[in-house]
VEXDO-765380 format. One line per field, with one value per residue (C-alpha): residue in one letter; x, y, z. Coordinates in pm, whole numbers. Example, Ala and Ser with C-alpha at 12.3 -4.5 7.8 and 13.67 -1.06 7.14 Angstrom:
! residues 2
resn <- [A, S]
px <- [1230, 1367]
py <- [-450, -106]
pz <- [780, 714]
***
This chain:
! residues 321
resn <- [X, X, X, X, X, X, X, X, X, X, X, X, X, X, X, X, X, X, X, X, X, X, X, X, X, X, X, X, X, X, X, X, X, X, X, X, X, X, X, X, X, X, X, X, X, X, X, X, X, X, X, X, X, X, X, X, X, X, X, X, X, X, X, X, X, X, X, X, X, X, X, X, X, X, X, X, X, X, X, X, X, X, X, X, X, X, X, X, X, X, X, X, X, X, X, X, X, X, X, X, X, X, X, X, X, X, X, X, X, X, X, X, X, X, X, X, X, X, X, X, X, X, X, X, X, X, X, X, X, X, X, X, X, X, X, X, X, X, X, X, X, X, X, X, X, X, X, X, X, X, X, X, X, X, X, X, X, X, X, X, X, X, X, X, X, X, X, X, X, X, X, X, X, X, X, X, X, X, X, X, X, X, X, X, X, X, X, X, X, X, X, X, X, X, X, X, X, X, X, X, X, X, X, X, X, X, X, X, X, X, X, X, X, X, X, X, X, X, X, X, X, X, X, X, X, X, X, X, X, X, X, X, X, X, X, X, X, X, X, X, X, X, X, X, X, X, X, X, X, X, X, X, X, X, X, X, X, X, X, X, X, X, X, X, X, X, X, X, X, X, X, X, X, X, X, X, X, X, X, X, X, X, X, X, X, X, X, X, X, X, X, X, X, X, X, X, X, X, X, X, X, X, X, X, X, X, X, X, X, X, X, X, X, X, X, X, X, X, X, X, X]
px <- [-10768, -11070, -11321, -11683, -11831, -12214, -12407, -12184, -12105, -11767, -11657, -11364, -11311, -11060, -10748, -10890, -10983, -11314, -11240, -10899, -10835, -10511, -10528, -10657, -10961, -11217, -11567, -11692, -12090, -12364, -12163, -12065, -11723, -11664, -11435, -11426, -11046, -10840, -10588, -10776, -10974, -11304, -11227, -10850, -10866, -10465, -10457, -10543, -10830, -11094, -11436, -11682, -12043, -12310, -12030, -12050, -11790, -11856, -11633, -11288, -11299, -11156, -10842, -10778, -10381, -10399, -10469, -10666, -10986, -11287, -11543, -11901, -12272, -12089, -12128, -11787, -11846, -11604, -11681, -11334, -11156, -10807, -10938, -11080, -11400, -11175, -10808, -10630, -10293, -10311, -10329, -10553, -10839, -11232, -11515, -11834, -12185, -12024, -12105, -11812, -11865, -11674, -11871, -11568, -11268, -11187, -11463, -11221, -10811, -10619, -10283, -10012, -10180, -10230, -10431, -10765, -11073, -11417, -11724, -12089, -12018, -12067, -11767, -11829, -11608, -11686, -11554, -11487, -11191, -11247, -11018, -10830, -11134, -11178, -11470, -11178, -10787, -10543, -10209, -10127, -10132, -10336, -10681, -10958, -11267, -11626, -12013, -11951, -12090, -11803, -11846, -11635, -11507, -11301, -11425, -11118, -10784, -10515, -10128, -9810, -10029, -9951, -10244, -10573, -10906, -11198, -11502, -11856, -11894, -12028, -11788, -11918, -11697, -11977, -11735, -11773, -11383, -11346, -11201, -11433, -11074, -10727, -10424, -10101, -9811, -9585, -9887, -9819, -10109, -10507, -10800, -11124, -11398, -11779, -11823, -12023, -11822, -11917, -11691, -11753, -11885, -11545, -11311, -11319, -11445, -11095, -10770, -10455, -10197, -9870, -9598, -9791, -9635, -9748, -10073, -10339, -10659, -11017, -11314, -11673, -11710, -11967, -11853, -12055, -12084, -11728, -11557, -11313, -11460, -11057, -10793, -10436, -10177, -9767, -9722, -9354, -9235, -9376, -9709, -9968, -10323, -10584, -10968, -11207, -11626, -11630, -11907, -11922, -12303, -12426, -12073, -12050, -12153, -11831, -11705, -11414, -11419, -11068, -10840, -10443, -10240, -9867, -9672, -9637, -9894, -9951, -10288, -10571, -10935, -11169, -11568, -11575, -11934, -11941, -12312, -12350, -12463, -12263, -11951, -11746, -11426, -11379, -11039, -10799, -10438, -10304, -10062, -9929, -9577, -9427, -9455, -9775, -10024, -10397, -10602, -10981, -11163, -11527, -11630, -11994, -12211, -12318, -12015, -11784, -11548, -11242, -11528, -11530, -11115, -10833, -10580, -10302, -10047, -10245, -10194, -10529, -10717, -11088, -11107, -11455, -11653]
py <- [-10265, -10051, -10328, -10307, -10658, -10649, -10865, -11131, -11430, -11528, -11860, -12029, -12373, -12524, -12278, -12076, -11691, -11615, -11296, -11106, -10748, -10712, -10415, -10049, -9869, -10160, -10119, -10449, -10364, -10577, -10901, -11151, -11308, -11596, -11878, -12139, -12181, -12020, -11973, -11785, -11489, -11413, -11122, -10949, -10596, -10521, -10279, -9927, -9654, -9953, -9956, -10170, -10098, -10320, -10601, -10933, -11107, -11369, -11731, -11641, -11206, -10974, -10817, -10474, -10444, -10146, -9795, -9534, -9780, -9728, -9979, -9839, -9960, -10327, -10637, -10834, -11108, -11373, -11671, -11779, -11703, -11656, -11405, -11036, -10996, -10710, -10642, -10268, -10335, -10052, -9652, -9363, -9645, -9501, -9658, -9567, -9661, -10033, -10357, -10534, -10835, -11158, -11326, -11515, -11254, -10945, -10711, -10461, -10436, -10177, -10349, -10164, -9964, -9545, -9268, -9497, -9309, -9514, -9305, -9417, -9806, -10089, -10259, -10597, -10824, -11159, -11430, -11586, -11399, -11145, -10838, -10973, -10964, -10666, -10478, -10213, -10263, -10038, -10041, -9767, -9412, -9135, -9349, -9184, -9321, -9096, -9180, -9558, -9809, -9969, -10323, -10624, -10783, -10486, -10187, -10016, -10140, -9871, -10043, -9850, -9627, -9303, -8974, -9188, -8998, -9130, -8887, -8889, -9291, -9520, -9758, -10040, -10314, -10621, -10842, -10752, -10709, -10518, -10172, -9941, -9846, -9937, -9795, -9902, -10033, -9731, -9520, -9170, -8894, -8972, -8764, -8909, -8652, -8672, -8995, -9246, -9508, -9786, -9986, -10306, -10380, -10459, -10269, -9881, -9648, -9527, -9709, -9560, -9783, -9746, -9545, -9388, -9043, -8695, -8547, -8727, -8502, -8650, -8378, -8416, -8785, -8920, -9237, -9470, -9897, -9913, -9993, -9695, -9392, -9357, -9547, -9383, -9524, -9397, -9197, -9144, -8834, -8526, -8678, -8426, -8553, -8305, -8416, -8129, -8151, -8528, -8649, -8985, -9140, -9457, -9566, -9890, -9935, -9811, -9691, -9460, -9194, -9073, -9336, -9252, -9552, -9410, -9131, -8799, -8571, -8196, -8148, -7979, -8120, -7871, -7927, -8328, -8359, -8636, -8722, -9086, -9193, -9467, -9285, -9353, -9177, -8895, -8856, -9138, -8956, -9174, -9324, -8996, -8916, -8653, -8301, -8417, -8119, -8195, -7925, -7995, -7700, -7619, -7952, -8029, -8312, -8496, -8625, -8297, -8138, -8269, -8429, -8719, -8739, -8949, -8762, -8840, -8672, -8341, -8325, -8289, -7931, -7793, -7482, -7298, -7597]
pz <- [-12679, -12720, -12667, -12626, -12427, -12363, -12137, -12143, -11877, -11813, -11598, -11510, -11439, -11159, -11168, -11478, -11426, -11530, -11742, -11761, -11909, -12011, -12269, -12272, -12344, -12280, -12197, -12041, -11980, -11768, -11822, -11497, -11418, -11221, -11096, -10859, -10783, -10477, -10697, -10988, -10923, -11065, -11312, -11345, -11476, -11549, -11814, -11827, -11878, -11913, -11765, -11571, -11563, -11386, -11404, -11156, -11013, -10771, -10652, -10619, -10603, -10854, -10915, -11042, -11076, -11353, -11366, -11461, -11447, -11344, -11167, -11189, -11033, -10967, -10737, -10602, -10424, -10275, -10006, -9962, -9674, -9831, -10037, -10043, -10253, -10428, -10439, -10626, -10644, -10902, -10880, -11040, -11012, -10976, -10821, -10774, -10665, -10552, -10381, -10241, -10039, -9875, -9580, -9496, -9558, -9651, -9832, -10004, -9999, -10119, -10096, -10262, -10382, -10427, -10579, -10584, -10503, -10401, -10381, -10248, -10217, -9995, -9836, -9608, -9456, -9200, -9070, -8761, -8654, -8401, -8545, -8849, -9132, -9274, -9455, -9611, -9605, -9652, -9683, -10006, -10018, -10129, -10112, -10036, -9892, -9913, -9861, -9820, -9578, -9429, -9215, -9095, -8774, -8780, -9016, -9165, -9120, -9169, -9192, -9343, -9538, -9618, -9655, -9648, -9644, -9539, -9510, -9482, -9407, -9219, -9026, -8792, -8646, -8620, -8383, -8012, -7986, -8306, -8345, -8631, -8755, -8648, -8798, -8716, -8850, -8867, -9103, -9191, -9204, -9173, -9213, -9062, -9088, -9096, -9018, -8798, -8645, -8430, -8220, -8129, -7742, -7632, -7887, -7993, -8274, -8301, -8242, -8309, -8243, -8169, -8356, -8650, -8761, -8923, -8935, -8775, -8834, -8667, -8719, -8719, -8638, -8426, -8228, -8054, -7899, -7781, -7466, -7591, -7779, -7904, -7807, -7889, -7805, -7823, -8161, -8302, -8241, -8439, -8478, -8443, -8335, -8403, -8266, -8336, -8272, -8206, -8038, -7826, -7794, -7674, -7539, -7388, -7014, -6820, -7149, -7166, -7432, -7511, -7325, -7366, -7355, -7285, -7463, -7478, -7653, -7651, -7841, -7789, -7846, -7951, -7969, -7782, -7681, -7415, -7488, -7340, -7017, -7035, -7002, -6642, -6766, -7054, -7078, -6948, -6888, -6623, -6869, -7025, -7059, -6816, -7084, -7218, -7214, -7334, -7372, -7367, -7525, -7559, -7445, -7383, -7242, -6954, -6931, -7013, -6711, -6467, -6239, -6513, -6603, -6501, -6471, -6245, -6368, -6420, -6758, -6864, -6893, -6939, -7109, -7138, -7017]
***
């Protein structure tokens, strides 16, 4: 513990990790980590309250299964495609001011893991699979996601997480059937707000898939290159969805903006500017539960008002528009 390593290079050879941190209070400064094995990873951070400043890992990705560390003005690279370039399987973990990067896989995963924070980085996934490689993963709680660039097949990928944040980013899925962020898998609470997302030609910005609970807060986003602005599918009962002063630009052709796959919802959408040309529908209620009330107030656009809805049931109304 309480280790000072400067400018140092650190490689593995076959299974071998490159560098692992095992103790507390290190400071491991401008020095590179890396391994060639699918079954090592680059550089393991697993104890506490250390430190990681202009640090390299690249070859097999990194692991940070401690807490309380913090990941500064770094570069994590993988090209594996079993692999994410980083994994937290920890909590109370900082990072700032990041590149995180895996052509082939998964850019960042926070798998198990809660509390982490990542501030002003750059998160990429590739690969050839149309949804399933990610440029963030998430499947913790309490993470919290501000002034990043966000990119993979699918941007952000949201499953049995509980209270994620993400504010003030940039999300773009780069596959033409990827979703900018899909949650699912029975997630509790999420707070989008400020943020630019891009679907991807044939996906959405937004997907909320089925049977996510609690508080489900969208404000402030901007949306665009999606078939589907938001997609939202059946929520377990008590979810609340919130949308407030969402806007929905360059859509793609025939797009529809908020498109209701089943269920029943009583929310009301405050401050939707339906901006594109490209839009053919605004709000798609024809599968809504009987009950379902959606209130649509202070809408704006080209594309704003019941001329642009489908809304069989009637559940859909425009207030002040």
């Amino acid at each position: 513990s309480s280790n000072t390593l400067l400018q140092n290079f650190f490689a593995g050879r076959g299974s071998q990790w490159g560098l692992s941190i095992s103790g507390n209070h290190n400071d491991i400064l401008q020095s590179t980590a890396t391994s060639p094995g699918s079954s090592a990873v680059s550089l393991s951070v697993g104890g506490s309250s250390n430190t990681v400043v202009g640090g390299y890992s690249y070859g097999a990705g990194a692991l940070i299964s401690g807490s309380y560390n913090t990941i500064d003005q770094s570069t994590m690279t993988s090209d594996l495609a079993d692999r994410s370039a980083l994994e937290i399987d920890g909590s109370y973990n900082t990072l700032t001011w990041n590149y995180i990067s895996n052509p082939l896989g998964d850019g960042l995963d926070l798998y198990q893991a809660d509390h982490n924070t990542v501030d002003q980085s750059v998160m990429t996934g590739g690969g050839t699979s149309a949804l399933y490689s990610f440029g963030l993963f998430i499947a913790g709680s309490s993470n919290t996601i501000t002034n990043s660039l966000i990119r993979g097949t699918t941007g952000v990928y949201v499953i049995g997480s509980t209270g994620t944040v993400i504010a003030s980013s940039v999300i773009t899925a780069t596959n033409t059937a990827g979703n900018g962020l899909w949650m699912l898998g029975g997630s509790l609470n999420l707070s989008l707000s400020s943020n630019t997302i891009t679907g991807g030609a044939q996906g959405a910005g937004v997907y909320l898939d089925a049977y996510n609970s609690g508080a489900i807060n969208l404000s402030s986003n901007t949306i665009s290159g999606g078939r589907y602005g938001v997609n939202i599918a059946a929520q377990n009962a008590g979810a609340a969805l919130v949308i407030t002063s969402m806007t929905f630009s360059s859509l793609t052709a025939g797009a529809t903006a908020i498109n209701f796959l089943g269920g029943q919802f009583v929310s009301t959408f405050t401050g939707a500017a339906f901006d594109s040309a490209n839009i053919s529908v605004n709000v798609n209620g024809s599968q809504l539960s009987p009950g379902s009330r959606i209130t649509m107030a202070n809408a704006s656009g080209q594309r704003a008002g019941a001329a642009y809805e489908n809304d069989t049931g009637g559940y859909v109304d425009w207030a002040d528009v």
